[in-house]
C-alpha positions in Angstrom: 0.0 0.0 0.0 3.0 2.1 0.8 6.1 3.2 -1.5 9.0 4.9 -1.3 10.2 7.2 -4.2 13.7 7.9 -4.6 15.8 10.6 -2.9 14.6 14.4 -4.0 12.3 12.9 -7.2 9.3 14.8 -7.1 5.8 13.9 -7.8 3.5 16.6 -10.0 0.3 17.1 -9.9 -0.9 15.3 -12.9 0.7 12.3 -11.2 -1.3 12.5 -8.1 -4.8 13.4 -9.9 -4.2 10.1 -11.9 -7.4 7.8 -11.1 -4.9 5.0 -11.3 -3.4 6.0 -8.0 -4.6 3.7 -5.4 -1.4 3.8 -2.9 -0.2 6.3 -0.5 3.4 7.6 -1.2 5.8 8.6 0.7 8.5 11.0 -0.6 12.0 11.9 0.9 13.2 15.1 -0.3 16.1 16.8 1.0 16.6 14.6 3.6 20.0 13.6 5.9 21.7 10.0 4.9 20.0 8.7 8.2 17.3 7.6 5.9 19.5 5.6 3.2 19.2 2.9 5.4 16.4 0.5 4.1 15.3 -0.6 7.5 14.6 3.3 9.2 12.7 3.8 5.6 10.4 0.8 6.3 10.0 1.8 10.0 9.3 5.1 9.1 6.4 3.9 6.4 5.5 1.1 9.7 4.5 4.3 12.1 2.7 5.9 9.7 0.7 3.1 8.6 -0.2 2.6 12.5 -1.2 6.3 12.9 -3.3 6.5 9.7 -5.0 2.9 10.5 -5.8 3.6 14.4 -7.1 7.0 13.2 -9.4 6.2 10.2 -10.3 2.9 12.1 -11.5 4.1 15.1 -13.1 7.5 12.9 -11.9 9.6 14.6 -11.4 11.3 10.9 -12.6 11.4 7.8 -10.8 11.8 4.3 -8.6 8.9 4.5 -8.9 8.6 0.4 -7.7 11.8 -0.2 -4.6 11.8 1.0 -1.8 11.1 -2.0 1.6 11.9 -0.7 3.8 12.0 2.4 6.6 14.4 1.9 9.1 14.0 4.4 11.8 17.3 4.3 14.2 19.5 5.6 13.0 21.9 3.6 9.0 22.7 4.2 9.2 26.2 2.8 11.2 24.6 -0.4 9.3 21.9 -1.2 5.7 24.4 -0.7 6.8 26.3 -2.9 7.1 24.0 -5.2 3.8 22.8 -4.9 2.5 26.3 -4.9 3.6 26.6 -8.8 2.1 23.7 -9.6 -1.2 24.4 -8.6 -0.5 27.9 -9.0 -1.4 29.3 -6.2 0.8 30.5 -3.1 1.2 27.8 -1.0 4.3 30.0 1.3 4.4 29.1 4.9 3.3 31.4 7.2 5.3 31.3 10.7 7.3 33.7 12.8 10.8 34.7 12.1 12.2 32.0 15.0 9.8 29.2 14.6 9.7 25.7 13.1 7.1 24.5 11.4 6.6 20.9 11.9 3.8 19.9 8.9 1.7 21.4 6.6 -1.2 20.0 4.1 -1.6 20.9 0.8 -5.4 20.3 -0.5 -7.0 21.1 -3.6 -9.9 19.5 -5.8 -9.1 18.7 -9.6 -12.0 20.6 -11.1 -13.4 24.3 -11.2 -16.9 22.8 -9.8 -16.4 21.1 -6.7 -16.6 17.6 -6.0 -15.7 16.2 -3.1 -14.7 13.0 -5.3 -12.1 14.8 -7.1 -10.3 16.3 -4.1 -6.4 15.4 -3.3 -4.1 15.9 -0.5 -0.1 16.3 0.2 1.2 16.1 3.6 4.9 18.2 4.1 6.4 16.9 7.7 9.5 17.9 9.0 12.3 15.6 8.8 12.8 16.0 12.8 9.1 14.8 13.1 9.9 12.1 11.1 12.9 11.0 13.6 10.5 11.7 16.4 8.2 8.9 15.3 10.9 6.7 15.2 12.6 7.3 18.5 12.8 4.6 21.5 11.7 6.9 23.5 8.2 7.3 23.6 7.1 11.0 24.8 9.2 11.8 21.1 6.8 9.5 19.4 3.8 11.1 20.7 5.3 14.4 19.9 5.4 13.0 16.3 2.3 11.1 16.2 1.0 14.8 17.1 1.7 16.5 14.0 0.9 13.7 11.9 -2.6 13.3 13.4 -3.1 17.3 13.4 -2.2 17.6 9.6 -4.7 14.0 8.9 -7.3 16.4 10.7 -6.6 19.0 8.5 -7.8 17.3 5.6 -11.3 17.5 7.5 -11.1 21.2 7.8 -10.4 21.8 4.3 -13.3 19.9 3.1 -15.9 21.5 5.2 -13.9 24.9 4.7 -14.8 24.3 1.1 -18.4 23.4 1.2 -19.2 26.2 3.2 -17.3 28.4 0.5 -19.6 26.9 -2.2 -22.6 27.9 0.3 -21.4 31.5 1.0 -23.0 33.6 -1.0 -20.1 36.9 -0.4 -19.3 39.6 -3.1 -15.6 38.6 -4.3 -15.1 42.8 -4.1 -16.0 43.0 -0.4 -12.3 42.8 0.6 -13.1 42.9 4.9 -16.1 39.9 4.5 -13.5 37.9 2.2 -10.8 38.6 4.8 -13.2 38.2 7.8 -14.6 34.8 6.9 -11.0 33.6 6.1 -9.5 35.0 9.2 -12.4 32.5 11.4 -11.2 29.6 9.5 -8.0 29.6 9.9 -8.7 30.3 13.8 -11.5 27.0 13.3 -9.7 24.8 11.4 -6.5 25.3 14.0 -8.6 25.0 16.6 -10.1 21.5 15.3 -6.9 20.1 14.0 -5.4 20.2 17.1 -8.5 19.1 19.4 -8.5 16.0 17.5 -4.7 15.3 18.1 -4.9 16.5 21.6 -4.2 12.8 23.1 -0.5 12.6 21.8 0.3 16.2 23.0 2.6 15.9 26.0 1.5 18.5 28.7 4.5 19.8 28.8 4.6 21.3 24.9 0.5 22.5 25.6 1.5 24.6 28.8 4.7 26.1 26.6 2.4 26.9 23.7 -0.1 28.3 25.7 2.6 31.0 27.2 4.0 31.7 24.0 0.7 32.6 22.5 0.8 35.5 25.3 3.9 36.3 24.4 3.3 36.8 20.9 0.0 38.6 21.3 1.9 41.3 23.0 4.3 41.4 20.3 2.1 41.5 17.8 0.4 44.7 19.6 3.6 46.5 20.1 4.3 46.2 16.5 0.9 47.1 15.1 1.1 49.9 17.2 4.5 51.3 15.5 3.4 50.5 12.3 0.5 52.5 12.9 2.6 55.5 14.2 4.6 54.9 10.8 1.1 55.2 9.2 0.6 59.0 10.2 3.9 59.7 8.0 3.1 57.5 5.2 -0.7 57.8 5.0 -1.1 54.9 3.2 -4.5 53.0 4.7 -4.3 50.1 2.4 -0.9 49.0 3.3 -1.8 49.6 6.9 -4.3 47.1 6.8 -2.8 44.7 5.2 -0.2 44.8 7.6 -2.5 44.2 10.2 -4.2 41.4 8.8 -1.4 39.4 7.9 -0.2 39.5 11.8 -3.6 38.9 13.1 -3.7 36.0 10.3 -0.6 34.9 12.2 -2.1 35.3 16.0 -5.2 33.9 15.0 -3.8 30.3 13.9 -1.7 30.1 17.2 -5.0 31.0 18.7 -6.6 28.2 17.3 -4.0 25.8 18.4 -4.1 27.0 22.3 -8.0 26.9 22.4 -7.7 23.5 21.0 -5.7 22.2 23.4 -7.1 23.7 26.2 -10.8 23.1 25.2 -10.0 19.3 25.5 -7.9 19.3 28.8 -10.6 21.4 30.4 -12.6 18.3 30.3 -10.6 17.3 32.5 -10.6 18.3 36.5 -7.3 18.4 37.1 -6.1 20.2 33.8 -8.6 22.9 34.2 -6.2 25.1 36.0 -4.7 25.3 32.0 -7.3 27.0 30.9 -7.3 29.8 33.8 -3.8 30.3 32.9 -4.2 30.6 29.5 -6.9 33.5 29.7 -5.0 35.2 32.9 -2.3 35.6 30.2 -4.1 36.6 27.7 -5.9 39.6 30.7 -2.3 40.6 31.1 -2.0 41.7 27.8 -5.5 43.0 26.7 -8.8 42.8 29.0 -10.9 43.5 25.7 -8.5 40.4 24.2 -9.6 38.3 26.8 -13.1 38.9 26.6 -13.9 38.2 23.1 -11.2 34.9 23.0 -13.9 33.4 25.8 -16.8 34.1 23.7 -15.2 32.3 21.0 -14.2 29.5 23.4 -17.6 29.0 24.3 -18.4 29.1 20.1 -15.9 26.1 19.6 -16.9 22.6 20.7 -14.7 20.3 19.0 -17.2 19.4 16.4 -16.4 19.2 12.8 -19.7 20.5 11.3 -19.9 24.1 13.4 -23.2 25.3 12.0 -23.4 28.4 9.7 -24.6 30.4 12.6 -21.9 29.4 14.6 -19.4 30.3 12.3 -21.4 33.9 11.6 -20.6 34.8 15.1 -16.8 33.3 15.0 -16.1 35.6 12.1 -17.8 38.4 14.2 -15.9 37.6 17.0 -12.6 37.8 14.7 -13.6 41.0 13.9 -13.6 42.4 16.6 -10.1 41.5 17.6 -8.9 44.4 14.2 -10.7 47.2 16.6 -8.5 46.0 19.4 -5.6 46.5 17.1 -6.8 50.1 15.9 -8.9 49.7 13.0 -12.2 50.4 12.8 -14.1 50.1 9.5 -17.2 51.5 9.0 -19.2 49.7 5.8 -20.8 53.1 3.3 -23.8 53.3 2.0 -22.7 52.5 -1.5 -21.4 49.3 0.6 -17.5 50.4 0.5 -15.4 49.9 3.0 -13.9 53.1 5.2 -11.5 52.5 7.6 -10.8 54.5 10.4 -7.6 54.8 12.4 -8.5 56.7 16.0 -5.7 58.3 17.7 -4.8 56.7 21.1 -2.3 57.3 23.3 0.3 54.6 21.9 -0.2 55.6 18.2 -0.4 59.3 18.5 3.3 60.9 17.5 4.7 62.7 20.3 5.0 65.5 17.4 2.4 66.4 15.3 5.3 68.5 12.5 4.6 65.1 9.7 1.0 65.5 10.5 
């Protein structure tokens, strides 16, 4: 059922669209020479054969056909990239500057009219996630069996991500309800991902993330705030919002990933102290930050089919988080967008000569 390709031979995507193509692959693509060993290959493909069986027997996920390709990598960003161009779209990783990122899925459906039939997935996993699985020790194995089982569950997300697209009836003009509704599922579909591979997260890595996300939301609001000092010089709104989004689109996913993981240890009595925390951080940071991330907590309930209401308020909710950052946008009566930067004490210039 399995096969390895050779060392850095890439598949395209008219090879993985080809009705023919029954197996799962697994490619190794700029990868160390730990894995020219025959027997670490055929342990590798033995872990992931026991992840992808326990999962899609016990269904606890869905979408076990669609998946086409294991990529296993040094090079993530590389080998995205590449995949990007040929389905020519932008398939870039988004991440901070000091991060790793550990997997990614690439989905897509062959046709311009959907059908669900016709849909196709590649997974991208770090190499080190890929050593991880195959490690004596096994709190490195969970950590591995994490990612894998968090990129399966992604293949969920993007399905329901794109029947509710073909449902959504929005004007492809209306910039903010484009940007609104994408900014809630990438919060969702982080959120679910990791609730469903919760059980092979080791406390230890939940607690870490959970402080980092504090962390980075202050960060992120320290450097909004200077780009939006920088805005009273430059004056340019459009690049001022785009700036914004693409750091909120950034907070939001690490959101997701936090509220997943604390959604499912709060089930649990002696966990629930994590989810305190993880708001008490958040307080530190922003009160109004704090508030809205609980109304979307009590929106999320590790289901895969949130109703459209549900996810109507979650993009509200999302919205709201650009007003914490300093943007307010006020929808015309010719139904344009204006956006309105308020002065506050942080983003007024201590001179007003460049006003």
């Amino acid at each position: 059922m399995l096969e390895n390709s050779e060392n850095n031979v890439p598949f395209t995507k008219e090879n993985l669209e080809n009705p023919d193509l029954n197996q799962l692959r697994i490619s190794l693509q700029y990868v160390n020479e730990l894995w020219l060993n025959t027997n670490t290959q055929k342990l590798l493909i033995d872990k992931l054969l026991e992840i992808r069986n326990d999962v899609y027997s016990k269904k606890l996920l869905i979408g076990n056909q669609f998946l086409k390709l294991i990529v296993v990598t040094a090079d993530i960003e590389g080998v995205s990239q590449y995949w990007g161009k040929q389905l020519n779209r932008n398939e870039g990783i988004t991440k901070q500057s000091d991060s790793v990122v550990a997997g990614k899925l690439i989905f897509w459906h062959k046709n311009d009219n959907f059908e669900i039939e016709e849909c196709c997935a590649v997974m991208l996993i770090n190499e080190t996630v890929a050593i991880d699985l195959i490690d004596n020790n096994q709190e490195r194995q969970n950590e591995g069996k994490h990612v894998i089982v968090h990129e399966l569950a992604h293949i969920e997300t993007e399905l329901i991500n794109l029947i509710r697209r073909e449902k959504l009836n929005t004007n492809n003009n209306d910039t903010w309800a484009l940007n609104k509704y994408a900014l809630a599922e990438v919060l969702w579909e982080e959120f679910y991902a990791t609730y469903k591979a919760y059980k092979y997260a080791p406390s230890q890595n939940i607690q870490a993330s959970n402080s980092y996300f504090s962390t980075l939301l202050a960060e992120t609001t320290e450097s909004v705030d200077q780009e939006i000092l920088d805005y009273r010089t430059y004056n340019d709104v459009t690049r001022l919002y785009n700036f914004v989004i693409r750091k909120l689109e950034m907070l939001i996913a690490q959101l997701g990933r936090c509220l997943g993981s604390i959604k499912e240890s709060g089930t649990d009595d002696k966990n629930k102290i994590l989810v305190e925390n993880f708001f008490a951080g958040i307080r530190d940071v922003s009160i109004r930050w704090e508030e809205i991330t609980r109304q979307i907590y009590e929106i999320l309930d590790g289901e895969i089919f949130i109703t459209d209401q549900g996810f109507d308020e979650l993009s509200s909710f999302v919205a709201n988080y650009l007003i914490e950052f300093g943007l307010v946008l006020e929808r015309q009566s010719d139904q344009s967008i204006y956006i309105d930067v308020p002065f506050t004490e942080k983003t007024t210039p201590k001179s007003t000569d460049n006003l």
